[in-house]
N, CA, C and O atoms as a MOPAC input file, in Angstrom:
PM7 MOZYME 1SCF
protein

 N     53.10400 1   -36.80500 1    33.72500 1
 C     52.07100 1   -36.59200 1    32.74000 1
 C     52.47900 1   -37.21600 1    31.42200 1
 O     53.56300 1   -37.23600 1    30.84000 1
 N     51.36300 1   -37.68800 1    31.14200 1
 C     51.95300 1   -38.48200 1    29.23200 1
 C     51.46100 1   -37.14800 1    28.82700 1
 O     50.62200 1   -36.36100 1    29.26600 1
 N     52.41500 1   -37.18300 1    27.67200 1
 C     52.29300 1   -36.80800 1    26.18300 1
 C     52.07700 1   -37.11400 1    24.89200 1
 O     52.44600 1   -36.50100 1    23.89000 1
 N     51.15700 1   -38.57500 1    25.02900 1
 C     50.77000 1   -39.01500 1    23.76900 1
 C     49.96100 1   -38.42700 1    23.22000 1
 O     48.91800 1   -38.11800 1    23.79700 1
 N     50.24900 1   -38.04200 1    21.71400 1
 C     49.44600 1   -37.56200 1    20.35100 1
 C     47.87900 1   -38.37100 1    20.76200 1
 O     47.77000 1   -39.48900 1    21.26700 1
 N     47.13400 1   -37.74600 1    20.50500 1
 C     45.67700 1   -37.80800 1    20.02700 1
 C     45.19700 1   -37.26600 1    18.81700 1
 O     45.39500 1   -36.13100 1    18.38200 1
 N     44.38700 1   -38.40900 1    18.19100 1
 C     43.60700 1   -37.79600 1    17.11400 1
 C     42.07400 1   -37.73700 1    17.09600 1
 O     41.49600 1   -38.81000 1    17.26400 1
 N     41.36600 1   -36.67700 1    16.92200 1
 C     39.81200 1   -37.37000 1    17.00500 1
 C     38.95900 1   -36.53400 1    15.61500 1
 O     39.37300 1   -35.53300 1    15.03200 1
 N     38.02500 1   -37.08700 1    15.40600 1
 C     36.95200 1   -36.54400 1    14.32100 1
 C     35.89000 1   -36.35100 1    14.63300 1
 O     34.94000 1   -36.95100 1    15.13700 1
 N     36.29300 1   -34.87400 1    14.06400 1
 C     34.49300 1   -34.44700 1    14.35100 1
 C     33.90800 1   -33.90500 1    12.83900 1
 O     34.48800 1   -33.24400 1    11.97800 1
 N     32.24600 1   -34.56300 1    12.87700 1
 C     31.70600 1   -34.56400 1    11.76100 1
 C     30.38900 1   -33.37300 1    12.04000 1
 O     29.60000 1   -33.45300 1    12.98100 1
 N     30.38500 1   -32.61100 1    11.30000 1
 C     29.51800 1   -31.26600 1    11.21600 1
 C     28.24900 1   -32.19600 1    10.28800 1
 O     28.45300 1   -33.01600 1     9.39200 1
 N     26.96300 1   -31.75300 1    10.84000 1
 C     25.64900 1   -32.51200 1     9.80600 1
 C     24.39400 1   -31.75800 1    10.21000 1
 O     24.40300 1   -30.87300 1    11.06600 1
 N     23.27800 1   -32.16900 1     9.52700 1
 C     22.66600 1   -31.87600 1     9.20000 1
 C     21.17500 1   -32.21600 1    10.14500 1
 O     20.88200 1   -33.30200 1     9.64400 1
 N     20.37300 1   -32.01300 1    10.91400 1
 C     19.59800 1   -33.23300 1    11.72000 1
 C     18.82600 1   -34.63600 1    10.93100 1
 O     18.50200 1   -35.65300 1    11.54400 1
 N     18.66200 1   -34.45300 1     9.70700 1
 C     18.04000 1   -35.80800 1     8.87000 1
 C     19.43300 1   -36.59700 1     8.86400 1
 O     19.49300 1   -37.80300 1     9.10400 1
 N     20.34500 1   -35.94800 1     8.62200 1
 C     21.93400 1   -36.99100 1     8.53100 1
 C     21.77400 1   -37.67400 1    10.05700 1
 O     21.69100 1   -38.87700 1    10.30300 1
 N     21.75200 1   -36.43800 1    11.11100 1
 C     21.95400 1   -37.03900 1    12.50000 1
 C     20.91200 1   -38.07200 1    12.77000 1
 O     21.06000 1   -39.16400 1    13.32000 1
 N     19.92800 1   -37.57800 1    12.32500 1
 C     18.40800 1   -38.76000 1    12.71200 1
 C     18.71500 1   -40.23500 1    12.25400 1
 O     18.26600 1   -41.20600 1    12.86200 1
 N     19.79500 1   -40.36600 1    10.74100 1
 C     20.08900 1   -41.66100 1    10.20300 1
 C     21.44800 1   -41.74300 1    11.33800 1
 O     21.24300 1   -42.72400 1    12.05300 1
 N     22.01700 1   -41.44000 1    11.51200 1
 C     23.48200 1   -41.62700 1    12.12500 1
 C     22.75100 1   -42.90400 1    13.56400 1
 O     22.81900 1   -44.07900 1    13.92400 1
 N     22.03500 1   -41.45800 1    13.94700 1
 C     21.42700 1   -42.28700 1    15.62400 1
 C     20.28000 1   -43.53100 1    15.34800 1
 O     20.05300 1   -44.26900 1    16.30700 1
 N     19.84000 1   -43.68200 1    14.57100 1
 C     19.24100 1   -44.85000 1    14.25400 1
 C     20.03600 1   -45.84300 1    13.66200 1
 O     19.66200 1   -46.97900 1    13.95400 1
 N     21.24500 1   -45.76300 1    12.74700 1
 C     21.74900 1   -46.56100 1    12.53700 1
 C     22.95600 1   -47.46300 1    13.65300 1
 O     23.14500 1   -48.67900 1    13.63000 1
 N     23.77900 1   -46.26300 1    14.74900 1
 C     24.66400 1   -46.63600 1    15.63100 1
 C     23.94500 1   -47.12600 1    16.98100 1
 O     24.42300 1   -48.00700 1    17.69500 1
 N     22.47400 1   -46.30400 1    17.30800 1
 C     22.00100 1   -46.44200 1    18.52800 1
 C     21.04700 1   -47.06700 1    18.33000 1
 O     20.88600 1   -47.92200 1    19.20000 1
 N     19.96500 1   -47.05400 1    17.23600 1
 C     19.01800 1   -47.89100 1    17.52700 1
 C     17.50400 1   -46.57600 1    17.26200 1
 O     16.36800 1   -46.76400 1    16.82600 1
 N     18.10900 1   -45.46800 1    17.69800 1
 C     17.07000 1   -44.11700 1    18.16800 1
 C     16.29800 1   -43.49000 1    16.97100 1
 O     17.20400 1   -43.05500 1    16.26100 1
 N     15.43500 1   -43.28500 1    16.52800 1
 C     14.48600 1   -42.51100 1    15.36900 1
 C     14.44500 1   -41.40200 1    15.60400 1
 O     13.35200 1   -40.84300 1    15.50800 1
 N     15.52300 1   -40.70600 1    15.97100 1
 C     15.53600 1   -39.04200 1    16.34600 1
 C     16.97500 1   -38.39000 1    16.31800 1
 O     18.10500 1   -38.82500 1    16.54100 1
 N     16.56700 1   -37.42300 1    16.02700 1
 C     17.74400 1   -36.32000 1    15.62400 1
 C     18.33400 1   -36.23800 1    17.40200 1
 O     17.78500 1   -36.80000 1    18.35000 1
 N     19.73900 1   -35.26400 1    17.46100 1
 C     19.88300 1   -35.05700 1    18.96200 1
 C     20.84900 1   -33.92600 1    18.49700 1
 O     20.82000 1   -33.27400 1    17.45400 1
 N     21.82200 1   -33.86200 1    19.68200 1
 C     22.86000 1   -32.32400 1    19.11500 1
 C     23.70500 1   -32.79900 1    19.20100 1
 O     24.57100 1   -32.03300 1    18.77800 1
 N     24.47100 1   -34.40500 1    19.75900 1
 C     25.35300 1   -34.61100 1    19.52300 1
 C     25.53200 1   -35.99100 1    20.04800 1
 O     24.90800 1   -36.48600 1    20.98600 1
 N     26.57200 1   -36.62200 1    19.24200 1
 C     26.94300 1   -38.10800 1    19.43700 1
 C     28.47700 1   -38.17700 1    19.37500 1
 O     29.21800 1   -37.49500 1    18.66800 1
 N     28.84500 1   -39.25000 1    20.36000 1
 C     30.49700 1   -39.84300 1    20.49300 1
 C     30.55600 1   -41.60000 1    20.20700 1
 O     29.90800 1   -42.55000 1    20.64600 1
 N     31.39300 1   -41.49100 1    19.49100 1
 C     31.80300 1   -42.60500 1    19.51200 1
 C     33.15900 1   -43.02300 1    19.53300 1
 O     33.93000 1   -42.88100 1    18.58400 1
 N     33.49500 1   -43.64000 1    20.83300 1
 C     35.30200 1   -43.87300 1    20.80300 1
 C     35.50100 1   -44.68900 1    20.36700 1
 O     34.51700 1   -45.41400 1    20.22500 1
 N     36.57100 1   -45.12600 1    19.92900 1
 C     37.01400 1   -45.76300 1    18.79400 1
 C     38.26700 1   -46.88200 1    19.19900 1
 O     38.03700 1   -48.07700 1    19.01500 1
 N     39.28200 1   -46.55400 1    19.62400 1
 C     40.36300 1   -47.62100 1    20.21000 1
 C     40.51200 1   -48.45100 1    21.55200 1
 O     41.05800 1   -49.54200 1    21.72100 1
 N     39.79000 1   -47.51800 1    22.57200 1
 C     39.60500 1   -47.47100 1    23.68000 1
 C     38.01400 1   -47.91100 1    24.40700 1
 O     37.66200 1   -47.62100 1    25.55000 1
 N     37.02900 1   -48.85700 1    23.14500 1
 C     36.09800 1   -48.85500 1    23.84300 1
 C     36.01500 1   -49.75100 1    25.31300 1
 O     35.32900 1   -49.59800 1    26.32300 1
 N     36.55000 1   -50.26900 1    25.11300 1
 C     36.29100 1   -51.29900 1    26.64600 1
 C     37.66000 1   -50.62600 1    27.53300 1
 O     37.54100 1   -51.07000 1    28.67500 1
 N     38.45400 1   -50.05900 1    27.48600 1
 C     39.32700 1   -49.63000 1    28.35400 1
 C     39.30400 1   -48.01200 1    28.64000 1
 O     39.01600 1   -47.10200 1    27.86400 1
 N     39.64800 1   -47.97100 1    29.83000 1
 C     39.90700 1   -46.11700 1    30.09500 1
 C     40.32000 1   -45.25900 1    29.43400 1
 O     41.16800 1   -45.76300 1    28.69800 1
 N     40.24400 1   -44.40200 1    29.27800 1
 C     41.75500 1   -43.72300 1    28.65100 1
 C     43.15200 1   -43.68300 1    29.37500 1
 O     44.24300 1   -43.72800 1    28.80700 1
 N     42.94500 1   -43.59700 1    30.62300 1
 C     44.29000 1   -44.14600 1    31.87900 1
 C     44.74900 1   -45.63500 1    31.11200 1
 O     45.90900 1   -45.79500 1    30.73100 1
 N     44.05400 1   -46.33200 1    30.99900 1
 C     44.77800 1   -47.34200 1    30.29500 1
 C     45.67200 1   -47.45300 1    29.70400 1
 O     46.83100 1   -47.75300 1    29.98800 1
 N     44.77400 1   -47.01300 1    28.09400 1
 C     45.34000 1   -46.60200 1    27.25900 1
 C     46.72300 1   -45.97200 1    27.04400 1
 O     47.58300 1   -46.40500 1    26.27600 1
 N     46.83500 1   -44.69000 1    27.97200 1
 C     47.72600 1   -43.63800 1    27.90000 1
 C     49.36400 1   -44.93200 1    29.00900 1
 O     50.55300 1   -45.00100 1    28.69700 1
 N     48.73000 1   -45.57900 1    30.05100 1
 C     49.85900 1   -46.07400 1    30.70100 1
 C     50.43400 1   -47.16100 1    29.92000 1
 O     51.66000 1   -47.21500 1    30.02000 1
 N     49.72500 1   -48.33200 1    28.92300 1
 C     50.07400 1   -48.60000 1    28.39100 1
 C     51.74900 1   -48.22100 1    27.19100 1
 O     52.89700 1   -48.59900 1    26.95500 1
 N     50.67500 1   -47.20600 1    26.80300 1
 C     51.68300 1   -46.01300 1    26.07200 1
 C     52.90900 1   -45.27300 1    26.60600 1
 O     53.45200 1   -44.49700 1    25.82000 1
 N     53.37200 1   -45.39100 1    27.71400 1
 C     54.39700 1   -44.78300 1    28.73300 1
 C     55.46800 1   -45.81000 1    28.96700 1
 O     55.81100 1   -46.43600 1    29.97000 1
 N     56.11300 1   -45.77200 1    27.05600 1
 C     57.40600 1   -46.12400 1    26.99500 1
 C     58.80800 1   -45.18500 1    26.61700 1
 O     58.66900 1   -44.13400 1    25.99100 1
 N     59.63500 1   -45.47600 1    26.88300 1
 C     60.48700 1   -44.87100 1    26.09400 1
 C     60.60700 1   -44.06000 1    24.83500 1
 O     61.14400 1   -42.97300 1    24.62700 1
 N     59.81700 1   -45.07000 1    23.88400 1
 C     59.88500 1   -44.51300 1    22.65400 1
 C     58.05600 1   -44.01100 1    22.24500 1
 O     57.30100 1   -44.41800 1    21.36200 1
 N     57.97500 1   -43.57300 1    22.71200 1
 C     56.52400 1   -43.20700 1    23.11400 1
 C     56.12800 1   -41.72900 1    21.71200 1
 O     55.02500 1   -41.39000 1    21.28200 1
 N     57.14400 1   -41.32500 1    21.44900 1
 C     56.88900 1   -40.49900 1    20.48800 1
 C     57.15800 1   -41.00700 1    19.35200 1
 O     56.77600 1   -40.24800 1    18.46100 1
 N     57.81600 1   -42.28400 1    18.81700 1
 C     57.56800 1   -42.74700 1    17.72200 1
 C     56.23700 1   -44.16200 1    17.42600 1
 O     56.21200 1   -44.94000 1    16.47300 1
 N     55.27100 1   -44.09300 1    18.59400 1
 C     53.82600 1   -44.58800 1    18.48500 1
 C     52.99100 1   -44.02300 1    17.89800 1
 O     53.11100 1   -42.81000 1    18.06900 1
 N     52.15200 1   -44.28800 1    17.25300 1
 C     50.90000 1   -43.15000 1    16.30600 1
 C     50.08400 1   -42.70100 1    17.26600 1
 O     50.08500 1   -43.20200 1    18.39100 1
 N     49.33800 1   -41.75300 1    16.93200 1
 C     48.64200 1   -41.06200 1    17.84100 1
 C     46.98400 1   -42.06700 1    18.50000 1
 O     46.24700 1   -42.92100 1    18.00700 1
 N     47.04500 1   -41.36700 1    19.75400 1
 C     46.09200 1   -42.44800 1    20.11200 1
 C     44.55000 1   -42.28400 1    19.16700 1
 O     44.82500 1   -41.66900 1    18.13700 1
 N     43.60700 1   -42.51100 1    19.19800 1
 C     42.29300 1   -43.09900 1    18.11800 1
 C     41.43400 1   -42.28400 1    19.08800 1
 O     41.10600 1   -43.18800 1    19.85600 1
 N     40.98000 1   -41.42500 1    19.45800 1
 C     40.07600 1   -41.09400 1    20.83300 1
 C     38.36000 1   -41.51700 1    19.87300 1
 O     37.42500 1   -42.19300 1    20.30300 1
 N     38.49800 1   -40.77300 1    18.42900 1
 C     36.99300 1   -41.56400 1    18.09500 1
 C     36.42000 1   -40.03200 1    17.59200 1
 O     37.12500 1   -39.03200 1    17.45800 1
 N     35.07000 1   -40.11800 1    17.37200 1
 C     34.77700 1   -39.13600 1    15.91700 1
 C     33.11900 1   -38.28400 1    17.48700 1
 O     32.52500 1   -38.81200 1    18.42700 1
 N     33.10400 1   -37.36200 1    17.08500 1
 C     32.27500 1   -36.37400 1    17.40300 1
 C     31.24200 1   -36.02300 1    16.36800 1
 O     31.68400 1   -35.46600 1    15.36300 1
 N     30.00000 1   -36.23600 1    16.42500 1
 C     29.11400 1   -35.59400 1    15.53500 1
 C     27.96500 1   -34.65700 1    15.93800 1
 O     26.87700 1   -34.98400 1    16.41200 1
 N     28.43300 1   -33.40000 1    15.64900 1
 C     27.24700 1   -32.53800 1    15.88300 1
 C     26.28700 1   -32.29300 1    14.53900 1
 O     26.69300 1   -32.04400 1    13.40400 1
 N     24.68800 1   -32.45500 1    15.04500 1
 C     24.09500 1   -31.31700 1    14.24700 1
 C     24.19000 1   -29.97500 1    14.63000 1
 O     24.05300 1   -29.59900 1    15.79400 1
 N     24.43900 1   -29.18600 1    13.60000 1
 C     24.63500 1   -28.12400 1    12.95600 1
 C     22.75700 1   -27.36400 1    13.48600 1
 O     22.82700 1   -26.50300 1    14.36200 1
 N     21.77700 1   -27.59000 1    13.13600 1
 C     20.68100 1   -27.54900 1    12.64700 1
 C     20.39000 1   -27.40100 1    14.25600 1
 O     20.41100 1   -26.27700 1    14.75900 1
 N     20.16500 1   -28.36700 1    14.91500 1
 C     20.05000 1   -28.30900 1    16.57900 1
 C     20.66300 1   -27.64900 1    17.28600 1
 O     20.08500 1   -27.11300 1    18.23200 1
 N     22.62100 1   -27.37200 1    16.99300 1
 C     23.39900 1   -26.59400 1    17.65200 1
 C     22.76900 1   -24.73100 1    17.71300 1
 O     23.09000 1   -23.87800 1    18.54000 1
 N     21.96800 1   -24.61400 1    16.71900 1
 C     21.68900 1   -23.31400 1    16.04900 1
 C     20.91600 1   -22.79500 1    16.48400 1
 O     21.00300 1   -21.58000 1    16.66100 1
 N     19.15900 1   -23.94600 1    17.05700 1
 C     18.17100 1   -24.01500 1    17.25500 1
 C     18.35500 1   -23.76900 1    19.10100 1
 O     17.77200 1   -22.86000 1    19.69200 1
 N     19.47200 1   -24.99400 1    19.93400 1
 C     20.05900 1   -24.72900 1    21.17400 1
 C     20.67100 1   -23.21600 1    21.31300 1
 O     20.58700 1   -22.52500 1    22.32900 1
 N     21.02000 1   -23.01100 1    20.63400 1
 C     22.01100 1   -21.30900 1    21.17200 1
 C     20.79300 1   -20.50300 1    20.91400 1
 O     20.59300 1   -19.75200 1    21.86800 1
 N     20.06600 1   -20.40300 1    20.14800 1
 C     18.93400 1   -19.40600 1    20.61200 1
 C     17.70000 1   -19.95200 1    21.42800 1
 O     16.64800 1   -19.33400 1    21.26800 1
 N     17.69800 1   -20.74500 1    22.05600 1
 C     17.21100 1   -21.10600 1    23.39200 1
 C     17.37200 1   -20.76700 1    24.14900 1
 O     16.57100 1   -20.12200 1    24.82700 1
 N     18.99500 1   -21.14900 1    24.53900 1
 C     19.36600 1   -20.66600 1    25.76400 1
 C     19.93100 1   -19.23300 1    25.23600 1
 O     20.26100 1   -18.83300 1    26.35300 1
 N     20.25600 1   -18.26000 1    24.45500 1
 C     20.80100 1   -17.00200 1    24.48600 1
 C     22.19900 1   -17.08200 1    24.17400 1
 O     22.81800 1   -16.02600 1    24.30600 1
 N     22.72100 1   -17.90400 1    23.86100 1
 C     23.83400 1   -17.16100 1    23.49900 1
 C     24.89500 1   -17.65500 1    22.10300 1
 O     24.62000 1   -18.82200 1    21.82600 1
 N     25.66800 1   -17.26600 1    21.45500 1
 C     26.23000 1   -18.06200 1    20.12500 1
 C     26.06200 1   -19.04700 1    19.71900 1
 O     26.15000 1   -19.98700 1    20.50900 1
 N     25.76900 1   -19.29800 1    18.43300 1
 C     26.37600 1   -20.34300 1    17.92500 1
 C     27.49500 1   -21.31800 1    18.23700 1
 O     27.54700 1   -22.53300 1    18.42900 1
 N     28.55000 1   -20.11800 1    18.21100 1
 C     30.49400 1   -20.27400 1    18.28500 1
 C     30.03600 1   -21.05200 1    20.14300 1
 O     30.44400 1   -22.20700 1    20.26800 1
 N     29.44200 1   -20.59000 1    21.13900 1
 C     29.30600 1   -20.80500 1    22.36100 1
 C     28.94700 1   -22.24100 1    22.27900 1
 O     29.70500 1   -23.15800 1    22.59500 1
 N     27.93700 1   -22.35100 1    21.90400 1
 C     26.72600 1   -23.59300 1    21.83200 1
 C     27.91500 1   -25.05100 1    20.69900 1
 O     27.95000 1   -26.28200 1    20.69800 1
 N     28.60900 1   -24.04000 1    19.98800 1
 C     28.93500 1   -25.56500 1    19.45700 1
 C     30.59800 1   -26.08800 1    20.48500 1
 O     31.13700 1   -27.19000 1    20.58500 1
 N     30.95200 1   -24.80200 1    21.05400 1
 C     32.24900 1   -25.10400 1    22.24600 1
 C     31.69400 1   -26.32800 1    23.37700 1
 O     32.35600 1   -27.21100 1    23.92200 1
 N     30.19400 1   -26.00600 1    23.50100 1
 C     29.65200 1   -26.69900 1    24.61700 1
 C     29.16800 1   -28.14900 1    24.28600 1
 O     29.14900 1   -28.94500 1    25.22500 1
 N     28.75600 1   -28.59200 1    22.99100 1
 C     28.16000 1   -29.90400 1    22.20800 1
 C     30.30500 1   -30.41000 1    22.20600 1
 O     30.55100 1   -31.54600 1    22.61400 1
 N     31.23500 1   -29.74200 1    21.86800 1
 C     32.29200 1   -30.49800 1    21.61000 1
 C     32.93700 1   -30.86600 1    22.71000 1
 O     33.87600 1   -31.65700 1    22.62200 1
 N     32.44600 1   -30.23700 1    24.18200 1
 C     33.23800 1   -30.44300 1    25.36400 1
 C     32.49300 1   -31.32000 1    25.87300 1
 O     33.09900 1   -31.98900 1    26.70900 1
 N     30.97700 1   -31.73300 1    25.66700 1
 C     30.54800 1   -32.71900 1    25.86700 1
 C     30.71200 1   -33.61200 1    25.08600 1
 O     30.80900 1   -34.60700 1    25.80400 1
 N     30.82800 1   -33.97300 1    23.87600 1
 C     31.22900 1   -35.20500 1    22.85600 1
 C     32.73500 1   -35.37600 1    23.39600 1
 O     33.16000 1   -36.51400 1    23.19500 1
 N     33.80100 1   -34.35400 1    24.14800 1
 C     34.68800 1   -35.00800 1    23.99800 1
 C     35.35300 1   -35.53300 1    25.50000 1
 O     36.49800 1   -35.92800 1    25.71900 1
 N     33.98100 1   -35.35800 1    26.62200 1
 C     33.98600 1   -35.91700 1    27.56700 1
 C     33.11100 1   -37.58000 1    27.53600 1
 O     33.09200 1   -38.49100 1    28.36300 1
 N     32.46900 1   -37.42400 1    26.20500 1
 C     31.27300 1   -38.91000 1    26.76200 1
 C     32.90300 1   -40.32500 1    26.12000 1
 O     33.07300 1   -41.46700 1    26.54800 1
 N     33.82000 1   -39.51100 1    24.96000 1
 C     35.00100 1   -39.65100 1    24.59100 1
 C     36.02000 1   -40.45600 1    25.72800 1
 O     36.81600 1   -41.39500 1    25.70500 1
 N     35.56700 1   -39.63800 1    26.56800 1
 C     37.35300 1   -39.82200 1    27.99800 1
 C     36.26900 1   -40.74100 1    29.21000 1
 O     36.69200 1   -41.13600 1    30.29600 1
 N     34.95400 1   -40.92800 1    28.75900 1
 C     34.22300 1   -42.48000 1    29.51100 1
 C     33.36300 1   -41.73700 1    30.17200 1
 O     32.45800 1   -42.43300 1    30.63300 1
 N     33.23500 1   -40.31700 1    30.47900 1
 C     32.06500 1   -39.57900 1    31.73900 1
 C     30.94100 1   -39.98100 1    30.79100 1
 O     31.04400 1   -40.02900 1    29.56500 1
 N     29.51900 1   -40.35000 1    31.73100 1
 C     28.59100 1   -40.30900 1    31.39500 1
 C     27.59000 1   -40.14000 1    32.14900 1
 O     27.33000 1   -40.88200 1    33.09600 1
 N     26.60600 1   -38.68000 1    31.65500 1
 C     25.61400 1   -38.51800 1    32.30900 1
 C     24.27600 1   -39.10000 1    32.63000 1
 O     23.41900 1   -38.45500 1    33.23500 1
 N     24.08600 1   -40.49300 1    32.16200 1
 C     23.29200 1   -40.86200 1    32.17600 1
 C     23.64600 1   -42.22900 1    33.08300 1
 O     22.90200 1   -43.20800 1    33.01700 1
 N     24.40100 1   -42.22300 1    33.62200 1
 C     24.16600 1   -43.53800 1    34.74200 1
 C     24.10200 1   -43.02400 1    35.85600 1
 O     24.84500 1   -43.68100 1    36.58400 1
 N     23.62900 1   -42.20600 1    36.41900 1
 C     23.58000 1   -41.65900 1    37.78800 1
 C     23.18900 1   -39.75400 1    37.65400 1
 O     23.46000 1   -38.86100 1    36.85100 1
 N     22.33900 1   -39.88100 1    39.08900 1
 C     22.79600 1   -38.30300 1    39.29300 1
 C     24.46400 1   -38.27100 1    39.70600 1
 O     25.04600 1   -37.74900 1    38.75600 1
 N     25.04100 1   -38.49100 1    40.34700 1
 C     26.25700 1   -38.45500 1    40.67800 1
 C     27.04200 1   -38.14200 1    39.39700 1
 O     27.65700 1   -37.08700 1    39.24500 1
 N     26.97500 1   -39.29200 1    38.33000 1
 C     27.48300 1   -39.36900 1    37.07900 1
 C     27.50000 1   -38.02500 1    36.40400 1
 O     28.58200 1   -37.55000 1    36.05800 1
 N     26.11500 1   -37.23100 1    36.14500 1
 C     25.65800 1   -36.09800 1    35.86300 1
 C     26.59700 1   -35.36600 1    36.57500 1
 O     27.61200 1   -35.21400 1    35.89500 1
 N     26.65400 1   -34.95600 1    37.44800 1
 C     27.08800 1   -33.88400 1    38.64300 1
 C     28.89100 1   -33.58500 1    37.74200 1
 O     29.39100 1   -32.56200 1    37.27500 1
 N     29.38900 1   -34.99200 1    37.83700 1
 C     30.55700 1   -34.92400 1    38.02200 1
 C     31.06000 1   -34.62000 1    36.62900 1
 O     32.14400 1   -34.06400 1    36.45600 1
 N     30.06000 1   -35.08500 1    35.37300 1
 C     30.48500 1   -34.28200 1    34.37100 1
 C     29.97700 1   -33.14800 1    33.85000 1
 O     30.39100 1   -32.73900 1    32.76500 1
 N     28.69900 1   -32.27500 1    34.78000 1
 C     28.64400 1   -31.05900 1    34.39000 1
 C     29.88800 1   -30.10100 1    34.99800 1
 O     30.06700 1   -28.91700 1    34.71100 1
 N     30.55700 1   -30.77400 1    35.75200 1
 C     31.39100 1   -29.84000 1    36.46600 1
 C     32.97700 1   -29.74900 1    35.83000 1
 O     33.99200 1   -29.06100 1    35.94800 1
 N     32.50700 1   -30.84100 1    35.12800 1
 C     33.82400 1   -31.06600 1    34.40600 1
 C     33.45800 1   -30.11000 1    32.67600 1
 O     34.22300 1   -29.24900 1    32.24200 1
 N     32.64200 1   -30.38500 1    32.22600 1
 C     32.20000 1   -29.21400 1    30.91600 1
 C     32.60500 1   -28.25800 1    31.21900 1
 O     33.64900 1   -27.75800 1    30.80100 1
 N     31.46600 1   -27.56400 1    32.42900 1
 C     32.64400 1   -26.13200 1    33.21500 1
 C     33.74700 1   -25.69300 1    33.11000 1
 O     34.21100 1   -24.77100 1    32.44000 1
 N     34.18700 1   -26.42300 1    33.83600 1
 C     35.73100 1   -26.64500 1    33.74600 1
 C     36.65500 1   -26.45200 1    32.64200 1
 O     37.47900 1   -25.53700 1    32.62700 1
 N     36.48600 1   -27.52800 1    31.48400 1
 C     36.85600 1   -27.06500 1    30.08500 1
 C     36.08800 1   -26.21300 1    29.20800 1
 O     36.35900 1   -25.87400 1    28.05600 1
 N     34.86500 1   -25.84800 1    30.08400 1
 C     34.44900 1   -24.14600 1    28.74900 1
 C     35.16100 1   -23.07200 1    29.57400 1
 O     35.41000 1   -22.07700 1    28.89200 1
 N     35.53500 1   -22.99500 1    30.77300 1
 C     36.28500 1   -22.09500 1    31.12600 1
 C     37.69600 1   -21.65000 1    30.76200 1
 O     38.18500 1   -20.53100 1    30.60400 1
 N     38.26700 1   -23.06700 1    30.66600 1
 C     39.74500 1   -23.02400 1    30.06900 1
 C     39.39900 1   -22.46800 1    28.29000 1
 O     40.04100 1   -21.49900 1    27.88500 1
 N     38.73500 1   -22.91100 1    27.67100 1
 C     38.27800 1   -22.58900 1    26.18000 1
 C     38.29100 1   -20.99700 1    25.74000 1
 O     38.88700 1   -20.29500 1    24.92300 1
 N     36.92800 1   -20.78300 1    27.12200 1
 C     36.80400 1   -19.00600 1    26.88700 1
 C     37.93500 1   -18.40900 1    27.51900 1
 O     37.54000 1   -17.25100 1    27.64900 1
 N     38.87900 1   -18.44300 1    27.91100 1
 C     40.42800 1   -17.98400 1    28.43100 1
 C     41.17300 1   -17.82700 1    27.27200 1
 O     42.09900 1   -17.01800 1    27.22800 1
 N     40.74100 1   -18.78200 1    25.97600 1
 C     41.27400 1   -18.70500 1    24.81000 1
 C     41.75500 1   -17.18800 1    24.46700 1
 O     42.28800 1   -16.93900 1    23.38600 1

């Protein structure tokens, strides 16, 4: 297993902030609950990345770049009383998805695609609520 440092950012906003964010990065005229953008690693895996990194001196490398997370705030708020349950819940679930679209899963090229990263959200909201 590597042990390389990661750093990532996540930006808390507003949905008029998010509505400019996604029109300016995506192209989109609409607010959403959340956006990723990776940052060092766009054209490569994170397996890449990380084997690359699997030297010797591996702890005096800077931490890897994974890339910035942006939730609205405003939507996260509006989602948890939809579905029933927290805030604190609803924004665990927008960051385990921003920080899977992060590590390359994406639900939008396939049902398969879908499948394999709702099961994986699972997965890390389970380890989360164990907290």
């Amino acid at each position: 297993m590597n042990d390389s440092r990661c750093e990532l950012a996540i930006l808390l906003v507003g949905d008029s902030d998010m509505r400019e964010i996604n029109l300016l990065r995506r192209g989109k005229d609409k607010t959403t609950d959340v956006l990723s953008f990776p940052l060092e690693f766009d054209s490569a895996p994170l397996q890449n990345v990380l084997q690359r990194r699997n030297v010797s001196i591996s702890d005096s490398l800077p931490p890897i770049a994974l890339g910035e997370i942006i939730i609205s705030v405003d939507t996260l708020e509006r989602q948890a009383a939809q579905i029933g349950h927290s805030s604190k819940d609803e924004f665990y679930r927008l960051l385990v998805h921003g920080f899977l679209h992060l590590l390359g899963y994406d639900h939008e090229r396939g049902e398969e695609e879908e499948r394999i990263m709702k099961a994986k959200e699972d997965e890390c909201l389970e380890v989360l609520t164990d907290l």
